[in-house]
N, C-alpha and C positions, 0 to 999 in steps of 0.2 A: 443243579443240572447242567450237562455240560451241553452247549448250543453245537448244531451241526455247521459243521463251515459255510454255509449258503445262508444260514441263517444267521450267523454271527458277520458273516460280510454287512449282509443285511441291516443288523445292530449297528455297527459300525457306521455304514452310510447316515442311519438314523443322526448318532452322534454327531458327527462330521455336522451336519444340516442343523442341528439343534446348533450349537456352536457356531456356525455360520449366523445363523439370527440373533445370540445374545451377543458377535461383534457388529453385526447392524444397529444393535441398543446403543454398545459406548461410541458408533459411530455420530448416532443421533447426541447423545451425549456432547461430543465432543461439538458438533454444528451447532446447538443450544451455547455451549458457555461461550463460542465463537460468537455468535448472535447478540448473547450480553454484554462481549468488549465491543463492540460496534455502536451497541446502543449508549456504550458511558461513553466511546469517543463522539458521538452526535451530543451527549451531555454537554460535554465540555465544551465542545464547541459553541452550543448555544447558550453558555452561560459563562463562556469566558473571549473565546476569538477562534473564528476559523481561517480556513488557509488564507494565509495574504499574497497578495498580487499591488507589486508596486508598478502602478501604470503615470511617469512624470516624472520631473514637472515639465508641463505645459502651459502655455500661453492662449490664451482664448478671448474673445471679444462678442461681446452681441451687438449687433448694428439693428436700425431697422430705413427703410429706403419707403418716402411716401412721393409720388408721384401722382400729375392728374389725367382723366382720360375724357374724351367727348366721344357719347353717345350720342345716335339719334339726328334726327335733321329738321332743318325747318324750327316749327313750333314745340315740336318734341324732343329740337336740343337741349341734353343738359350734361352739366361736369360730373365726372365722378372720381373721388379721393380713391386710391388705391395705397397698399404699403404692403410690402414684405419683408419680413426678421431673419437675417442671416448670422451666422457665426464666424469669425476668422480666428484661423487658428496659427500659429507659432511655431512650431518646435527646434528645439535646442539641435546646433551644430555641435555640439560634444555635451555629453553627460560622462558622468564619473560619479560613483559610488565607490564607497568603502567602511562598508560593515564586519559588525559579530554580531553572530548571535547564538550566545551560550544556549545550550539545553536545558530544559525546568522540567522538572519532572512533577506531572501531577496523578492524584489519585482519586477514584470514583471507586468505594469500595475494596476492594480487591486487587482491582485494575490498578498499573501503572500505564499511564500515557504521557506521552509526550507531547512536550510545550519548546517553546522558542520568544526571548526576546531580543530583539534585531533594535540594534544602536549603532545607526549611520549617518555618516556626512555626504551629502550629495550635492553636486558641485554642478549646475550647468549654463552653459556659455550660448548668448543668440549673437549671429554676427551685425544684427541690423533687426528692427521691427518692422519693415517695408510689409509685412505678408498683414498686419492687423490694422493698415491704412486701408480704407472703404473707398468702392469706386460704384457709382451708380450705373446702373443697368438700364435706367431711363431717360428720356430725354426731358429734364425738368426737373427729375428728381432729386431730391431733400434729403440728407443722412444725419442721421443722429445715432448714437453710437453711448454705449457704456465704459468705461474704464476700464482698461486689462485687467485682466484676473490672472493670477499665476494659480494653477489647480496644482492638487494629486491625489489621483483617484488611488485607492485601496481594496480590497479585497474586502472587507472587512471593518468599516470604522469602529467598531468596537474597542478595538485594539489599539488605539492610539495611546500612548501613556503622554506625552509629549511632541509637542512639532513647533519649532522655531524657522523663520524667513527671513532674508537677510537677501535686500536687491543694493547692490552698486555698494554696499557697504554699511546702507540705512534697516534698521530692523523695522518689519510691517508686523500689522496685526495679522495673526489667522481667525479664521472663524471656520466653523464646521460647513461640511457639505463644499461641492466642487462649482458649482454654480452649471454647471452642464448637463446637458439630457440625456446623454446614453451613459455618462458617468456619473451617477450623483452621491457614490460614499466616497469620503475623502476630508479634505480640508483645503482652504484657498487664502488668498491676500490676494487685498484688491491694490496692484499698483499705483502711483499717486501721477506718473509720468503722463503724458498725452501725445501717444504718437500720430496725430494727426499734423502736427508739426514737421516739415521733413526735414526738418536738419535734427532734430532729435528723433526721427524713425532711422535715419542712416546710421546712427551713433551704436556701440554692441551695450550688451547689456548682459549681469552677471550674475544670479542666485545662489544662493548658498544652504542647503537646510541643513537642520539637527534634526534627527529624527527618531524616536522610541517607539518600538513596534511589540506591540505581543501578538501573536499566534499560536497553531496547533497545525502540524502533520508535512507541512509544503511550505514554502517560501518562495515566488518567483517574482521576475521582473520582465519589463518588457521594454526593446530596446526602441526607443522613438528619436533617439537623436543621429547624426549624422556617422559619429562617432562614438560609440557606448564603449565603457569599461565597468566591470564591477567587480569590483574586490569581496569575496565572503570569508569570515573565519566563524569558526565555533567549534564545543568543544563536544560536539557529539563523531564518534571516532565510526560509527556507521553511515554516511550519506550515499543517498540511491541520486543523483544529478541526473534531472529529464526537461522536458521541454523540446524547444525547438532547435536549439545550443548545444553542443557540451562545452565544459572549461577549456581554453586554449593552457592552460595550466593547474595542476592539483596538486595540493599533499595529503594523504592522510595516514595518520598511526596511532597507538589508540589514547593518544592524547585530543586529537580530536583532524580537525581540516580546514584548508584553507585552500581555496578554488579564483582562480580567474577567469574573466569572461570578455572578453573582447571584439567587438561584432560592430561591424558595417553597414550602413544603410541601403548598401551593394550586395546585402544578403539578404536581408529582411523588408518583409514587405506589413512591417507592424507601421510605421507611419503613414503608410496609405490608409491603412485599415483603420487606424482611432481617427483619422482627419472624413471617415468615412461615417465615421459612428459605429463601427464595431465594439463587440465586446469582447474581453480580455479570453483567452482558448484557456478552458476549462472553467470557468465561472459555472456559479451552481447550476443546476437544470431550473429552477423555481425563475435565475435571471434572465436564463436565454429564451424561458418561455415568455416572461416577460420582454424582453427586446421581440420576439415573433408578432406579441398583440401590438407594440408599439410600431410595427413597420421598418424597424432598425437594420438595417443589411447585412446580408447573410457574412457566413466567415465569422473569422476572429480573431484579436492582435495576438500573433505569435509572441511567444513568454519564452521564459530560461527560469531555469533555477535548482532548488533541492528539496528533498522529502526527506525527513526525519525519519525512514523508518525503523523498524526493531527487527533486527536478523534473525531472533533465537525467539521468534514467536511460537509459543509452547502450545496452540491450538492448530497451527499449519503443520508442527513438526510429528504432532501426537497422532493427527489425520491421519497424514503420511504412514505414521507405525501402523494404524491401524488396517492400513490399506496389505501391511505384511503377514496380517495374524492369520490368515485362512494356509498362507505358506507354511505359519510357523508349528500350526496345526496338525499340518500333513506330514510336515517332516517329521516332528516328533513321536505322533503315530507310527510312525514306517519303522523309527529307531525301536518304539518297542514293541513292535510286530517282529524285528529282524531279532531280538533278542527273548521272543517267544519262540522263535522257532529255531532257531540254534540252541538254547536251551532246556528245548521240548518242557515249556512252560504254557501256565495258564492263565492267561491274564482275561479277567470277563471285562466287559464294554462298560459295566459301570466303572468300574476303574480307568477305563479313555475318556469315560465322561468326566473324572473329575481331575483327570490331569488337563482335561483339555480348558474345564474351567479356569484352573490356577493361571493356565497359558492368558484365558481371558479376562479375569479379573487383574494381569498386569496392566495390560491397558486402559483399564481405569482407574488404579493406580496412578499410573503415570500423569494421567489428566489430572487429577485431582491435588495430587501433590505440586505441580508442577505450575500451580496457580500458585504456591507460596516456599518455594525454594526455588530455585536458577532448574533450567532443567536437566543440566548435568545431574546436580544431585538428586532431582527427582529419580532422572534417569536411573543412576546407581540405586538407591533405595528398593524402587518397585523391581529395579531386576534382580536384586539378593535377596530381597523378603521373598520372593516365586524363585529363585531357585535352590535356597535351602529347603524351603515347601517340597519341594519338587523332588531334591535331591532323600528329603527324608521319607518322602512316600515311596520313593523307587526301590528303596533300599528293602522294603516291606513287598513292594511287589512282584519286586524282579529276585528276592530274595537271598539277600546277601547286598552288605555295606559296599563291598566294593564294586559289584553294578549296580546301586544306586550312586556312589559317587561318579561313577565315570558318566552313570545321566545325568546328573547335575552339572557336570562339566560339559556334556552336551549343551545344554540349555544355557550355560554363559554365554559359551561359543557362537549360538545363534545371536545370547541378548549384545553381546559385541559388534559382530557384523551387523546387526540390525543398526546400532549407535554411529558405526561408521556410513552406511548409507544415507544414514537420519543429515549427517553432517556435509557430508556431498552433495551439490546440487549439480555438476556437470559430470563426472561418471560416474553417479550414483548407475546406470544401467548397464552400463560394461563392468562395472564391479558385481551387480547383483546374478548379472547372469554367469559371471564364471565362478560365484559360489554354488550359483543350482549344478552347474557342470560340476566341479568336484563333490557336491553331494553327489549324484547319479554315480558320476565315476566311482564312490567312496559304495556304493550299493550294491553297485555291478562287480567289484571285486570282492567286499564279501560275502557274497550268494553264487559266487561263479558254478563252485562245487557242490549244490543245492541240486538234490535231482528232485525236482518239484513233485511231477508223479509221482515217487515212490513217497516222497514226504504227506499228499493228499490219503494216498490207501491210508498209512500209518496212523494216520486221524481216523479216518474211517474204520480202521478195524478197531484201533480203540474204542469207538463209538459203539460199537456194535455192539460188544457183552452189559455195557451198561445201559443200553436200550432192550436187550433181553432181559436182564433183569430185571428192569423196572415193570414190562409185560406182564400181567395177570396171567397167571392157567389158567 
């Protein structure tokens, strides 16, 4: 039975709107499998190393100052012992770093994520220890003091594979943990020196470490000395470099990159901040809540550095498509409404339902394949499997091979401009909007000579004799 135009608009909207909901599905779809690389990168992390954050090396001391007080008068005089535990801290006139850190790829299922081991020499210079000599606050009072500790706090001690120290030329032992309060992952050596001595506090003093780092996702450092340099290489040929820094210097091509960082203590206000007790800017939420119970001071030591990310993430990029398909819907709707009606042809709504399917099962397609081929050839795959679909069902509808290939060749045309949008991220919207304008344009010139009116009766009188006939006497 043939539908009166109001009522096949009608169908249509239906359609349109059914379609609109099963790309709400693969949208859900697609925020699911998004959800499960999220939850294998928190895997890895917790069962291999998260982001590192090289905070050091630094020099630190614990003192403690005991002093006496008289209470009270008379008969009721009495002494009383008093002490407070202070910290002195150190930090290097020049640090110098110079790492790599090749890319490791790892797997959790399905998932590839990305890993980083960082292999550095860090080199830093004090001009004097004059800052880790104790001076009493009271009149009387007593200092006792601990041995320097050379620290370096980490992001992450998990990740250590390796840590060698090396002061004045002598190697120390390390042992775990920083021996400090607002930093306590890391490793330290405890110096053998005693600057309580001043001719040996005025004298400079010069560390050296080896260092093997594993992590996942980020890499930064934070500049505490007077003068910081840090050298990075690796061979991952994608680096996003954020922080507080960028490199005064980069290379990259897809061999990989290599970045310099060169920063002043005339810029950064990280050495007030760790001698402050802050914690490193961006450390986990679990730490900073942690530093809030503990009374620790607001802020936190401005960092530099790099994120490892993955450019051709096949669940941001698949979003993205899917954010097209209500477009792609429409337009191809319109293609074969424009060639129903220049061909005074009948195409019923079920047949838009299941082109409009094909339209929507590419997008899951896409998703699906695209977890185990590059997405290029995802891409290619799911848009030739739907458009030889396409093309062979047009050919039936539209009746005749060669307006079904010329829809099929529509439907490349769109799956192409779609691939080049997909790959643009700055005029991705000045590109898409002057393809709607030459669609329109392309609509508007062939319908120009369309006298719509007389085309509406024409239907309607068609309609007429086969609504008489269907009428009973």
């Amino acid at each position: 039975m043939r539908l009166p135009l109001l009522m096949k608009a009608l169908a249509l909207g239906g359609v349109v709107l059914g379609l609109f909901i099963g790309l709400g599905m693969v949208t859900g779809v697609v925020q699911e499998r998004q959800g499960r690389l999220s939850g294998a990168q928190f895997d890895l992390a917790n069962t291999l190393a998260a982001e590192q954050t090289l905070v050091g090396p630094a020099l630190h001391r614990t003192c403690t100052e005991t002093w006496t007080t008289e209470q009270g008068e008379g008969a009721t005089r009495r002494t009383l012992s008093e002490s407070r535990e202070f910290t002195l801290i150190a930090l290097p006139h020049k640090l110098v770093v110079d790492g790599r850190a090749p890319q490791e790829s790892r797997y959790r299922g399905i998932f590839k994520l990305n890993g980083y081991t960082l292999k550095a020499e860090v080199n830093a210079q004090w001009r004097d220890l004059s800052a880790l000599q104790p001076r009493a606050e009271h009149a009387g009072g007593t200092l006792a003091c601990g041995a320097p500790v050379l620290m370096v706090a980490l992001g992450d001690a998990r990740g250590i594979r390796r840590a060698a120290v090396r002061v004045d030329g002598a190697e120390l032992a390390v042992q775990p943990g920083t021996l400090h309060k607002s930093h306590g992952r890391g490793f330290h050596a405890v110096l053998p020196v005693r600057p309580d001595d001043a001719a040996r506090a005025a004298q400079p003093l010069q560390a050296a470490l080896a260092l093997e780092l594993v992590g996942t996702g980020e890499l930064a450092f934070a500049p505490l000395a007077e003068h910081n340099e840090v050298k990075l290489s690796s061979s991952w040929p994608h680096p996003s470099f954020g922080g507080r820094f960028l490199p005064t210097a980069r290379e990259i091509d897809e061999r990989g990159f290599s970045a310099t960082w060169q920063i002043s203590a005339l810029a950064t206000t990280a050495p007030t901040s760790f001698a402050s007790g802050a914690r490193a800017c961006g450390a986990a939420s679990e730490e900073n809540a942690q530093a809030a119970q503990e009374g620790a001071p607001r802020g936190c030591i401005e960092t530099f550095g790099v994120s490892f990310i993955d450019p051709v993430n096949p669940y941001v990029l698949s979003d993205r498509a899917t954010k097209y398909g209500l477009l792609f819907i429409v337009l191809t709707f319109v293609a074969v409404a424009l060639v129903e009606v220049m061909r005074r042809l009948r195409v019923h709504p079920v047949q838009y339902l299941l082109v409009g399917s094909a339209l929507v099962v590419f997008f899951l397609l896409l998703v699906s394949l695209s977890e185990h081929l590059p997405f290029a050839a995802a891409y290619a795959a799911a848009a030739g499997a739907c458009t030889l679909l396409l093309a062979y069902y047009g050919a039936h509808v539209l009746r005749g091979w060669l307006p079904g290939l010329a829809f099929g060749g529509g439907i490349a045309a769109l799956y192409g401009a779609l691939y080049v949008l997909l790959q643009m991220e700055q005029g991705s919207l000045v590109l898409g909007s002057v393809l709607l304008f030459i669609v329109l344009a392309a609509v508007m010139v062939v319908t120009r000579r369309i006298d719509w009116y007389a085309l509406i009766a024409q239907i309607r009188d068609q309609d007429a004799p086969k609504k008489a006939a269907e009428t009973p006497a």
